[in-house]
N, C-alpha and C positions, 0 to 999 in steps of 0.2 A: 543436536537440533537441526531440523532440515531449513532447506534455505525460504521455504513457504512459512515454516515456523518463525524464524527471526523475523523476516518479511511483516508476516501480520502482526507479531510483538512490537515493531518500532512503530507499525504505523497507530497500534493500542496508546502506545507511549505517548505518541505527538498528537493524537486527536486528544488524550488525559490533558498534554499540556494548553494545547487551545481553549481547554474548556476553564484555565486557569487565570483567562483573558492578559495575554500575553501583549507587549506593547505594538504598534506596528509591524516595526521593522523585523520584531522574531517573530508574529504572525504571516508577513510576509516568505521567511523562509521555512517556517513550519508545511506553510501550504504548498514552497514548491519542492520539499523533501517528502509531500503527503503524494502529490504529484506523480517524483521520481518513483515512489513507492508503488505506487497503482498500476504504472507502466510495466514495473519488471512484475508485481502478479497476473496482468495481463496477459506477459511473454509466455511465463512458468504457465498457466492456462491452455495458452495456444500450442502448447510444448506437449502435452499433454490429452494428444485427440481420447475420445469417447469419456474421459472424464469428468467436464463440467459440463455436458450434454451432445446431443448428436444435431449437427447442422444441417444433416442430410447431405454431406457429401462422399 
């Protein structure tokens, strides 16, 4: 499994658990693990020129 794979699988996982109305405090860390998660597909994204689109540079 590629690291895009796991990536989008845990964040599949934690948006399932949100939807499960979690109490605060593991809403709180759900959102800043959904966070951490976004950041590094971000990176992998940016890692990756001509494949999520051309920015024109």
């Amino acid at each position: 499994m590629t690291s895009l794979a796991k990536l989008l699988a845990e964040k599949q996982r934690l948006l399932d658990r949100l939807e499960e109305g979690p109490g605060v405090h593991e809403r709180d860390e759900i959102e800043r693990l959904l966070a951490e998660i976004d950041e590094a597909l971000a990176l992998l994204d940016d890692s990756r020129p001509g494949i999520s689109g051309d920015r024109g540079e």
